[in-house]
N, C-alpha and C positions, 0 to 999 in steps of 0.2 A: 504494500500500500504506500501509495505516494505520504512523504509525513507533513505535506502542503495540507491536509485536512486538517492538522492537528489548531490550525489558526482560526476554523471556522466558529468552532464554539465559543471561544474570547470572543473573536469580532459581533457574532449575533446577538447578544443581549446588551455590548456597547453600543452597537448602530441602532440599533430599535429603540435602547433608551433615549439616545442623542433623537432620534425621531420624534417620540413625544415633548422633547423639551421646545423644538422646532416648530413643532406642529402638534400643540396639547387636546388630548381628547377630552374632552372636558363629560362626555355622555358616561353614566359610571357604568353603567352595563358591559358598553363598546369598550373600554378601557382594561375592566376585566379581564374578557374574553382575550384582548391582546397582549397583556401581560404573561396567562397563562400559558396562553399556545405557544409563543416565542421559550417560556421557561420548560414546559415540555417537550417542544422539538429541539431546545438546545441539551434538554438533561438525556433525551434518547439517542442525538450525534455524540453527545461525549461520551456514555456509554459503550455504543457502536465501536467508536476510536479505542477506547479503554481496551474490550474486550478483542480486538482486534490489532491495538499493538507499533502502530507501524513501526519500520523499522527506518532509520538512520535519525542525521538531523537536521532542522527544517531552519535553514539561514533566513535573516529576515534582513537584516541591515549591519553596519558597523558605525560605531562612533567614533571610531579612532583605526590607529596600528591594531594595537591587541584588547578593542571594544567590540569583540561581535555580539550582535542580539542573536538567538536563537531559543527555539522550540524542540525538546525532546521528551519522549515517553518513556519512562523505567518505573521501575516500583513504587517508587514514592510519589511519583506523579497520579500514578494510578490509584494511589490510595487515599491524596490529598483529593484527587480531581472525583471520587467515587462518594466521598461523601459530601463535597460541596453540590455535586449533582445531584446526589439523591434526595437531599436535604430540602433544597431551594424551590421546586415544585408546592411542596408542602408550607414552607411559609408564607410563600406568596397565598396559597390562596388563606391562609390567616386573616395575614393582612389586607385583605379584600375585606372582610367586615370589621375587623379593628378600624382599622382608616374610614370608614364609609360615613360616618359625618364629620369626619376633620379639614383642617383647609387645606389648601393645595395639595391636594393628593395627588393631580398631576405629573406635578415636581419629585413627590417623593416616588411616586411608583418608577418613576423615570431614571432617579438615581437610584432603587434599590436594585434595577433591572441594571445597572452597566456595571453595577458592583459584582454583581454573577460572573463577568467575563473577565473583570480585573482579577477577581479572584483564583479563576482556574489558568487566567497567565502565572501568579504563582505558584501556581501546582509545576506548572508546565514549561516553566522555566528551563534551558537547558543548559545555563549557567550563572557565577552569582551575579553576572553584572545584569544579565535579564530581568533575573528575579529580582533585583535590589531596586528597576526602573516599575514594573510591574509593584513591588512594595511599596513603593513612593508615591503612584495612582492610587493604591486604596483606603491612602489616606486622603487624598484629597477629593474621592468620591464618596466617603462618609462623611464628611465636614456636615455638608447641605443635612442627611439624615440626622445627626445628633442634633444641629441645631435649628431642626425643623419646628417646631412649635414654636420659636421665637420668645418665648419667656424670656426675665433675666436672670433665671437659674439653668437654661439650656445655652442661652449666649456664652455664660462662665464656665462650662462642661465643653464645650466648643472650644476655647479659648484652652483651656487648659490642656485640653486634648491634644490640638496642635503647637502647643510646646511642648507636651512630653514627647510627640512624636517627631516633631525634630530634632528635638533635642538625641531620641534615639536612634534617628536615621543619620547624624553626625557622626555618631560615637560606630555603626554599618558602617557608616564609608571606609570609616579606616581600615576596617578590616578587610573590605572589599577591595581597596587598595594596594595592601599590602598583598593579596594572594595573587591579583594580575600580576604582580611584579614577582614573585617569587615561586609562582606556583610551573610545574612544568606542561602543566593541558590545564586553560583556562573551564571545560568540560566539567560538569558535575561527575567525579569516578571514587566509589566505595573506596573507604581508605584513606583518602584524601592523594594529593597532588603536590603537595611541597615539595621544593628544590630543597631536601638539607645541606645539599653542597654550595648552595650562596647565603643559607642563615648559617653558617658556620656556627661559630662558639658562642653568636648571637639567639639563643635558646629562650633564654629568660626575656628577651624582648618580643618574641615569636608567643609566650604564653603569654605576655601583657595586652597582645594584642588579639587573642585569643578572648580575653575576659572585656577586657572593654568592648569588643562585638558581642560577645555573649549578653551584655547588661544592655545594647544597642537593641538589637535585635528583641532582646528580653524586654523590653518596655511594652512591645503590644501585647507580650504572654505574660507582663502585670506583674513582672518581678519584682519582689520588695526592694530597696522603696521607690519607686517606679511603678507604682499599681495604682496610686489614690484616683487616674484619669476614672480609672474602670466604674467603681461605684458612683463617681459622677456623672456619667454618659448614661445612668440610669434612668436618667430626667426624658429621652428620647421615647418615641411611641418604643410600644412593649418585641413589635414587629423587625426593630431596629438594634433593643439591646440583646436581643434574641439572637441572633445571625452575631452583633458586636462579640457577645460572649462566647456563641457556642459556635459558631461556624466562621464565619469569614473574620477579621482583624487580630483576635487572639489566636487564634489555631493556625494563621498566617506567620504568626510571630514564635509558635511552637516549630512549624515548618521550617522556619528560614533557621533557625537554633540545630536544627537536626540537621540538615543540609550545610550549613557551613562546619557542623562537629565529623560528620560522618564522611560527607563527600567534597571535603577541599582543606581543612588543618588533617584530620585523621585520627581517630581514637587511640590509637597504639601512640602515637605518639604524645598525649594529652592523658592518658593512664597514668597516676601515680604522680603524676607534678603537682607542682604547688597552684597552677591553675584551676584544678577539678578540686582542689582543697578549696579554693574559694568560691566558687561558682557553686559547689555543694552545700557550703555553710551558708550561703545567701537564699538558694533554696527549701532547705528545711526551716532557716527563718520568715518564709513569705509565708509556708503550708501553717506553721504556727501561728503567727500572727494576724492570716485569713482567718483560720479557721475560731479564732478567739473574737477576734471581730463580727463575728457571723453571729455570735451566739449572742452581742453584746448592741447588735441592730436592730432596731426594733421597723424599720419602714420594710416591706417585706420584699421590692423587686432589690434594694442596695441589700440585704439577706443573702438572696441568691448570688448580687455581683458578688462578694466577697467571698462563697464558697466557688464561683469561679474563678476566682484569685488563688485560693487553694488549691483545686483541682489541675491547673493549669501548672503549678509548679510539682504535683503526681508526676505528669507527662516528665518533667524536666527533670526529676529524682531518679528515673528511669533512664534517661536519655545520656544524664553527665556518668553515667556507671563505665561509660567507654568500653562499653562492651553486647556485641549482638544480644543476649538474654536483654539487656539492660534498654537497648535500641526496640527492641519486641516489644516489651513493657509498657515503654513507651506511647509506640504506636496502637497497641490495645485499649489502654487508657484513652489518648487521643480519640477514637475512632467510642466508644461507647461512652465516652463525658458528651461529647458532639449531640448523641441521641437522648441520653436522657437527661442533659444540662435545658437542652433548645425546647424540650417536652415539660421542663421546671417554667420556663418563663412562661411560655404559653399559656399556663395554667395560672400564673402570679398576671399577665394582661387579661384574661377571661375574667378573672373575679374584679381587675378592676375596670373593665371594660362595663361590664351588668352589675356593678355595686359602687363604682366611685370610692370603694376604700382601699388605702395607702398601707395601714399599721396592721400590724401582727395581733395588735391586743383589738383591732376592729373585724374580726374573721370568726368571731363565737357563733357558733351554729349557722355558717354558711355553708358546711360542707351538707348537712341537710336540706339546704335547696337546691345546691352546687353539687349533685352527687357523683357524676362524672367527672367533673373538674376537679373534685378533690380523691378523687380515685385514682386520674392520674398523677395527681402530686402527690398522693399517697407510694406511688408505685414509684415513681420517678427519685423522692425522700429516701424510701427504703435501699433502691440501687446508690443513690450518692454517697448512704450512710455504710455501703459494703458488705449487706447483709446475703447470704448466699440464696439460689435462685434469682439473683437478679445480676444485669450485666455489671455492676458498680463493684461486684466481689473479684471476679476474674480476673478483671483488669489489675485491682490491688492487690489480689494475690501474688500476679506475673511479677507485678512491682517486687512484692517484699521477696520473692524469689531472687532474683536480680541482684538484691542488696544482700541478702545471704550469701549469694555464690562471688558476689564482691569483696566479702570478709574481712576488709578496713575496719577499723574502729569507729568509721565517722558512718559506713555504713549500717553498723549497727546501731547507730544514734536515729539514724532515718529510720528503726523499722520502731522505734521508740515513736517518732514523731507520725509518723501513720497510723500507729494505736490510738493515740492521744487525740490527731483528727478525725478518724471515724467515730470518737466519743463525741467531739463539741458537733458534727456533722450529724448524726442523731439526733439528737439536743436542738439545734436550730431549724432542723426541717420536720422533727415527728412532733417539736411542741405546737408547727404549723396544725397539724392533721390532729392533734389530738382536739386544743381550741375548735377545727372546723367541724366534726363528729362530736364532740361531749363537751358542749359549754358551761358554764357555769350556770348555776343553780336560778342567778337573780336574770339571766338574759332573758329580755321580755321575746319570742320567738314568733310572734304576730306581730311583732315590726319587720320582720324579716320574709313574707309572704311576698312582697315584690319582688324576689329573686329569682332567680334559676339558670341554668344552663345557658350556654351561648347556643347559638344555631352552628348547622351543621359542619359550617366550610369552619368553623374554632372548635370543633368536637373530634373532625374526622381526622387533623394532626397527633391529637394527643392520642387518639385508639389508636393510631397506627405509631405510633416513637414507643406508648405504653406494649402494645403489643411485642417488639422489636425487643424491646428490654428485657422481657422477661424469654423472650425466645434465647435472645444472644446468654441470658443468663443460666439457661439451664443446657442449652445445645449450641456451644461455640467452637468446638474444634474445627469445621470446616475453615472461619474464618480465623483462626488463630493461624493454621497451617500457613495461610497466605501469608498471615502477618511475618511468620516465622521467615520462608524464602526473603520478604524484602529487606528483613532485618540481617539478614547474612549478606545482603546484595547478590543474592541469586535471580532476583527480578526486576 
């Protein structure tokens, strides 16, 4: 297969959104209907491509000498690109009734549709200067979504967003810098690519610049202290921080972390330095002090952001272990937070979409109108807190496997720090569910008769991410298997 396909799925949700901004459909039906079909004939060409593979790699342009853009398909593409696809069908059509009396939905359907295709350029990257140009867009085609309501509590999440994220596309470049210059195939290749013969005895400058990309890159994946954007961007429609947290900008910023450790410095060589000594201690401080924050929140979608902050430095506890188990882990993790983090939100906009309530201590005896709604954040809570039968254990498992077979001392402080947050993770999502099933005694529950369920297109997300969950949790080896080949770079 020619790998000139591999550019169509980027290009068609950026052209089509560029369309509506051109040319706004303002009819909500018409608008709909074309947001859908664009997002499912682009989720069934990327699949098609996925599953079919092609082979070499797809040049697109050069900036420079040694700036080539390019397009390639390997493992990791396949696995980023699999769930932004499979994902994105189902939020949109969320976001068809969330959004359906807000203003310019126009605007925003338009920029959530070109974020589809900036996004799967980062899958599909097929090198870091691509990816780092593709990284750079999708920042600045969320701008408009976070600060789409226009408040002046969305204006200052706006704000602060785009300087944490320059701030950590700065701290990127360097690193991308230095690997053009030092690397022998600018190419994403397992193992990485380093000249050791022109960093010579210059080791410890090669790991400096290892960590300062790590905390670059780390800023969309919420690494402490580099996370506070995250809880703030909470202010955005629900449709928005959904996709922010669990699919597209932090899961971007987990990717480009795996992709610069794995395929261009090289784990064998970053094993046992004093750099994965710091990058490790930074991340078992994020999982802490997310997960304490969580329990210490009381507004209930900044709850969720900050067990996303946790869960995201999972992925990362796994990934710095510099080693395939550790890289596996990872991507397991990754690949079932995605589903049932993006199935957590859904369910925290449902109840505030049909109730107008914010706080944790405002959800007493909603789950008895809201019973689907809190069924799936029941289901969704239990997999986050890593309780078995559900996808949220597997993943933690693979982790704490990972860290066993890593046998450092600091590793065993991580299987400490994964105890400790599946307790406060418990704690701040089952005191959700217990409030919404068994309130207290004084709750008058005929104030509560105007409630209930969303309609279908915000029911049929969460049946199908809850279903998912519990599938992936009790019958995962097929997709572990997968998992397994890309983390060895067999695929």
């Amino acid at each position: 297969m020619n790998p000139t396909v591999i550019l169509i799925p980027i290009l068609l949700p950026v052209l089509a959104g560029a369309l509506m901004l051109l040319r706004p459909i303002e009819n909500l039906r018409r608008r709909n209907v074309f947001v859908e079909t664009v997002t499912l004939v682009n989720t069934a060409i990327t699949l098609w491509i996925l599953t079919h593979a092609p082979q070499g790699t797809l040049y697109l342009f050069s900036l420079g000498e040694k700036l080539p853009m390019t397009l390639r398909i390997d493992g990791m593409a396949t696995f980023f690109g699999c769930i932004v696809s499979c994902l994105w069908p189902l939020a949109s059509l969320y976001a068809f009734e969330y959004m359906r009396h807000e203003e310019r939905v126009n605007t925003f359907m338009a920029f959530y549709t070109i974020t589809y295709g900036v996004t799967l350029g980062v899958a599909f990257a097929g090198n870091i200067v691509t990816m780092y140009l593709f990284y750079e867009m999708l920042t600045m085609v969320t701008l408009p979504l976070v600060m789409h309501t226009m408040t002046p509590q969305a204006k200052k999440a706006t704000r602060d967003y785009l300087y944490y994220m320059i701030g950590g596309t700065a701290f990127a470049f360097i690193g991308m810098v230095f690997y053009v210059i030092y690397s022998t195939d600018l190419e994403f290749v397992y193992g990485g690519a380093i000249d050791l013969s022109r960093v010579g005895q210059y080791t410890n400058v090669l790991y400096l610049i290892y960590v300062l990309s790590f905390f670059g890159f780390g800023v969309k994946a919420a690494v402490f202290p580099f996370h506070s954007w995250l809880p703030e961007a909470s202010v955005a429609p629900t449709p928005v921080t959904a996709l922010l947290h669990a699919v597209a900008v932090v899961k971007s910023g987990v990717f480009a972390i795996m992709r610069f450790t794995y395929y261009c410095i090289g784990p064998e060589l970053l094993s046992g330095s004093w750099a994965q000594t710091v990058v490790l201690i930074f991340v078992m401080a994020t999982i802490v002090h997310a997960s304490t924050m969580g329990v210490r929140e009381a507004h209930f979608k900044r709850r969720l952001a900050y067990s996303t902050v946790s869960n995201l430095s999972y992925v990362l506890l796994g990934v710095v272990m510099m080693s395939p188990p550790g890289l596996f882990a990872g991507l397991a993790h990754m690949l079932f937070h995605a589903i049932m983090k993006i199935s957590g939100f859904f369910c925290v906009g449902a109840v505030m979409h049909q109730t107008g309530k914010n706080y944790v201590y405002e959800l007493d005896g909603l789950g008895r109108r809201m019973p689907l709604t809190f069924t799936a954040l029941l289901i969704s809570g239990l997999s986050l807190s890593g309780l078995p039968l559900f996808a949220g254990f597997v993943s933690k498992w693979e982790i704490a496997r990972s860290l066993f077979t890593n046998g450092s001392a600091l590793a065993s402080w991580g299987v400490i720090v994964l105890i400790y947050s599946a307790l406060m993770t418990a704690i701040y999502m089952l005191t959700v569910i217990v409030r919404g099933f068994f309130p207290a005694r004084d709750v008058d529950m005929g104030e509560l008769k105007a409630y209930g369920d969303p309609s279908w297109q915000m029911i049929l997300p969460l049946a199908v991410f809850s279903v998912v969950t519990v599938m992936f949790g009790v019958w995962a080896t097929p997709i572990l298997e997968k998992l397994w080949t890309v983390a060895q770079g067999l695929f």
